[in-house]
MARLO-966018 format. One record per residue (C-alpha): residue number from 1; residue in three letters; x, y, z. Coordinates in steps of 0.001 Angstrom, whole numbers. Layout:
BEGIN
[pt NUM; "Ala"; [X; Y; Z]]
...
***
This chain:
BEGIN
[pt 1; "Unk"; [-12941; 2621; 16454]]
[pt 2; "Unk"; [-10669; 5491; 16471]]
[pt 3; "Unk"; [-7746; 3583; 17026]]
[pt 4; "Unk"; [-8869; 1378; 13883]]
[pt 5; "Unk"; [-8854; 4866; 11960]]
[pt 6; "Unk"; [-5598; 5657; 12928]]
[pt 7; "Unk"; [-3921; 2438; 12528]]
[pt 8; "Unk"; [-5723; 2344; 8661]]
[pt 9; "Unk"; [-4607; 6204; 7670]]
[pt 10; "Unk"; [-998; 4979; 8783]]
[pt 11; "Unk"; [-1114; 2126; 6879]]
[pt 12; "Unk"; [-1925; 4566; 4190]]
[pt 13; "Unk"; [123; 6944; 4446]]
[pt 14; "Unk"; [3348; 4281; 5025]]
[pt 15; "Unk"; [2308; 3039; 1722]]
[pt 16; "Unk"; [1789; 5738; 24]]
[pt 17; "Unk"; [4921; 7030; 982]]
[pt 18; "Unk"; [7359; 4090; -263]]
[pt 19; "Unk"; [8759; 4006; 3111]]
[pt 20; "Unk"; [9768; 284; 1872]]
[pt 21; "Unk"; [10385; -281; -1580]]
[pt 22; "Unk"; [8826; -3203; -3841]]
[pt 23; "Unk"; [9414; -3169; -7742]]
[pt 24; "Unk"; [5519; -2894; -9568]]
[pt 25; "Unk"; [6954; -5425; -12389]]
[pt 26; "Unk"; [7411; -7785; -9455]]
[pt 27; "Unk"; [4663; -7123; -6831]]
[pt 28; "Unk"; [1028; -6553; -7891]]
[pt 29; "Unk"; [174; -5429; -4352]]
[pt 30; "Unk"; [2113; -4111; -1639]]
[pt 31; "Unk"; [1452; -6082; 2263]]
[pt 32; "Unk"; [2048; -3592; 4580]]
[pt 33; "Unk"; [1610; -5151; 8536]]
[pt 34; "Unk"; [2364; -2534; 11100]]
[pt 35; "Unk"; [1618; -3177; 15263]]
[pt 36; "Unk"; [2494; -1492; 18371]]
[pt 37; "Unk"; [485; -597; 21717]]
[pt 38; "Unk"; [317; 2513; 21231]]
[pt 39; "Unk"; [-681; 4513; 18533]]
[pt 40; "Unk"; [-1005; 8215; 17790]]
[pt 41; "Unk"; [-1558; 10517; 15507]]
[pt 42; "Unk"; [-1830; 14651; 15599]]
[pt 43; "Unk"; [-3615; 15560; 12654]]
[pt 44; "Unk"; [-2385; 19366; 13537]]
[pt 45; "Unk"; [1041; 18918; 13916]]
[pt 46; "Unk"; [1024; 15912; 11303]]
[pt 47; "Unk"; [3027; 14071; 13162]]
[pt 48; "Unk"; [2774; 9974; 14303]]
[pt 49; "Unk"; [3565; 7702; 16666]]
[pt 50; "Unk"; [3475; 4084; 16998]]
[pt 51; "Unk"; [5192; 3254; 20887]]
[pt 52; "Unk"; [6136; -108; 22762]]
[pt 53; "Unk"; [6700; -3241; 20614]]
[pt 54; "Unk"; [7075; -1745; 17246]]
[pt 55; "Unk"; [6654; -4170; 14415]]
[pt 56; "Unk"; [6428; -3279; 10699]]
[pt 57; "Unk"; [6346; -5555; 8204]]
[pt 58; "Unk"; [6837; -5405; 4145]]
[pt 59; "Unk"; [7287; -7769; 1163]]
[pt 60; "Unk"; [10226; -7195; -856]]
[pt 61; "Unk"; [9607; -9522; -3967]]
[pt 62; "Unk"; [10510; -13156; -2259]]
[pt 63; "Unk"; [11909; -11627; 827]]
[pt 64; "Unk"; [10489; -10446; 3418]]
[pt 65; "Unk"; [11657; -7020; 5992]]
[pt 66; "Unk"; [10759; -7194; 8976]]
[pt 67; "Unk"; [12263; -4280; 11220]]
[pt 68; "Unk"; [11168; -4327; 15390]]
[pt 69; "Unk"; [11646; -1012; 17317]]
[pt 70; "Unk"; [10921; 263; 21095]]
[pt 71; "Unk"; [9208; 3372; 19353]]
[pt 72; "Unk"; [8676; 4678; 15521]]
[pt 73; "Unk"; [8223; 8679; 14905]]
[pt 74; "Unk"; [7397; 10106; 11552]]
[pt 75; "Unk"; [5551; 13652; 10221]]
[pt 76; "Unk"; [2799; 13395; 7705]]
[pt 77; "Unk"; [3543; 16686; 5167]]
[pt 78; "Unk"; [1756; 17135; 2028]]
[pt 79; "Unk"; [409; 13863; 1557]]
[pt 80; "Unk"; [3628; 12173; 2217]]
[pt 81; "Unk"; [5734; 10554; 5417]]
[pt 82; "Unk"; [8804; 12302; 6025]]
[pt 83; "Unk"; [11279; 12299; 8825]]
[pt 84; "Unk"; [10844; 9086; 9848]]
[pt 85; "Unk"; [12934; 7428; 12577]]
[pt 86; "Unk"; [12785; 4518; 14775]]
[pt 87; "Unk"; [14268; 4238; 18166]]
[pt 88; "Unk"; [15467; 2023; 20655]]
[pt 89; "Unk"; [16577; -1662; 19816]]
[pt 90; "Unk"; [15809; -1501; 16521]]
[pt 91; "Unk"; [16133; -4387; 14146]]
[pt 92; "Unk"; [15818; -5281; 10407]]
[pt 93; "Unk"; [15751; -8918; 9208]]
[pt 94; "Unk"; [14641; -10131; 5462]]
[pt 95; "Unk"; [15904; -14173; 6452]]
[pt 96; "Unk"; [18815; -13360; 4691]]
[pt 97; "Unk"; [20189; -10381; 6595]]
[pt 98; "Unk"; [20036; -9552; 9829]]
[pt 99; "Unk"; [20845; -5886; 11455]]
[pt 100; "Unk"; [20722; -4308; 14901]]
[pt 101; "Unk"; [21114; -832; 16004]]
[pt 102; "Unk"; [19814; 1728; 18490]]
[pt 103; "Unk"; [18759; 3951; 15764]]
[pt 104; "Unk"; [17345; 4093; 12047]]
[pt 105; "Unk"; [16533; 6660; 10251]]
[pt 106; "Unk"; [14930; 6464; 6990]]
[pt 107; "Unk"; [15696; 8076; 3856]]
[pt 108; "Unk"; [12708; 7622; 1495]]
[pt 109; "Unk"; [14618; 9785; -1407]]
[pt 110; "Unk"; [17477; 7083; -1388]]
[pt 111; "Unk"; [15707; 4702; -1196]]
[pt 112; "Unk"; [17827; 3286; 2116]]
[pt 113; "Unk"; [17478; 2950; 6241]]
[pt 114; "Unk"; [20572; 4239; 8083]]
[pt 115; "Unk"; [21425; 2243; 10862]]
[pt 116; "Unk"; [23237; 3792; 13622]]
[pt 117; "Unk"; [25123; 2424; 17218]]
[pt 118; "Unk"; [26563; 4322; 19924]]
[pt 119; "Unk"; [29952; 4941; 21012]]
[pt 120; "Unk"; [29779; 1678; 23254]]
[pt 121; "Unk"; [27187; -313; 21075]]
[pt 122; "Unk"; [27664; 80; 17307]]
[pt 123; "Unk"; [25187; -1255; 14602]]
[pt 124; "Unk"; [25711; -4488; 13096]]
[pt 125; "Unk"; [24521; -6548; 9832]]
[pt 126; "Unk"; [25139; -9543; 9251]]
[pt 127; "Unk"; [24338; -11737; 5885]]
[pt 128; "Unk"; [25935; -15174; 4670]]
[pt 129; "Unk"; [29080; -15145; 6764]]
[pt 130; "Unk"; [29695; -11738; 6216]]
[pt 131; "Unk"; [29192; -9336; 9579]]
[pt 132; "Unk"; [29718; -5932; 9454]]
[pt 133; "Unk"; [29872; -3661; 12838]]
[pt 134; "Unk"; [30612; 688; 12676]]
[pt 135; "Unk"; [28114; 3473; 14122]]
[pt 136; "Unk"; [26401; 3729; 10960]]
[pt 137; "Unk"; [25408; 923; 8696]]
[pt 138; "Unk"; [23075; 1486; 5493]]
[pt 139; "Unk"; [20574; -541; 3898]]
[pt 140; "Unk"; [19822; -253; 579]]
[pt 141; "Unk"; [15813; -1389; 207]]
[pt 142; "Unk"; [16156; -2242; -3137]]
[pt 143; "Unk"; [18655; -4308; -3535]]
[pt 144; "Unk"; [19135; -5330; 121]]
[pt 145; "Unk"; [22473; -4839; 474]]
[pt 146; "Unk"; [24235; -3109; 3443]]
[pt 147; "Unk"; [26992; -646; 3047]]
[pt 148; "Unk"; [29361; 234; 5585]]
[pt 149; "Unk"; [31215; 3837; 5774]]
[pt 150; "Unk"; [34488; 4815; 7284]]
[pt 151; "Unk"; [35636; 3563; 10524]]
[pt 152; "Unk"; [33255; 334; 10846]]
[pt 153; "Unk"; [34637; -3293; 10534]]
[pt 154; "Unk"; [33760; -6503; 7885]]
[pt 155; "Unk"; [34363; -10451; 9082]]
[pt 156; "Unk"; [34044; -13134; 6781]]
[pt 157; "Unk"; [33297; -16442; 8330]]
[pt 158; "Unk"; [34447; -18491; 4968]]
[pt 159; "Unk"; [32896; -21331; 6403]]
[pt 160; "Unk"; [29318; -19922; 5858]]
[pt 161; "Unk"; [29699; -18487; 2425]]
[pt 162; "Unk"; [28449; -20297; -336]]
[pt 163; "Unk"; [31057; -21419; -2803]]
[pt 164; "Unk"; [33866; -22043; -110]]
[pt 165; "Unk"; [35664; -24444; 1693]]
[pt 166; "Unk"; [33148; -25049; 4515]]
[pt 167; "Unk"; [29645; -25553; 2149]]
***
């Protein structure tokens, strides 16, 4: 029962927060699916947990984000969720993007999930052809687009793009 408590207050408080963004014009009600096997929450410290097999998943109008992570930590301040970051093979996917990274932090003010790599491993997106690599990608929730800063790289495979040669 208690971990049924849990699991509905972070629901909640996920929501509540806009940690994933859906316009109201466009989405009556906002589906909010979150698992792991392990869940945890210190009401004291206001901080949460969600370990092993991460999954959260949101509707973004027609699309869909699904993002997958080895762990998920976030503090609970003032009502809202702050701080949030998810670690360890993370991944975001909406069936029309795809990105990887080994970190994401999430930036609720933005609206937008930073994607970082490593030295050895950096993050990646890929959408339509395009695939982007650099140790920080960003995602932009609302419009799901990703941007990438200085000192990543962007290859177009023309024949996946729509309105080229290869269609």
């Amino acid at each position: 029962m208690q971990r049924l408590i849990i699991f509905s207050l972070l629901v909640l408080m996920v929501a509540a927060s806009g940690l994933l963004y859906a316009e109201e014009a466009e989405q009556e009600s906002t589906t909010l699916q979150l698992s792991a096997e392990y869940i945890d929450f210190d009401p004291q410290k206001g901080e949460i947990s969600l370990d092993k097999n991460v999954r959260v998943v949101r509707e973004l109008g027609e699309e869909t984000l699904t993002i997958t992570c080895d762990k998920l930590n976030g503090k609970l301040q003032d009502g809202e969720l702050s701080d949030v970051e998810a670690i360890g093979n993370v991944k975001l996917d909406t069936g029309q993007l795809s990105a990887t990274g080994t970190r994401a932090v999430f930036d609720f003010e933005e609206n937008i999930i930073r994607l970082y790599g490593t030295e050895d491993e950096w993050a990646t997106a890929s959408s339509e052809g395009v695939n982007s690599r650099g140790p920080e990608i960003i995602f932009n929730i609302e419009t799901q687009k990703v941007t990438l800063p200085e000192g990543g790289v962007t290859d177009i495979d023309t024949s996946r793009r729509p309105g080229t040669q290869g269609d």
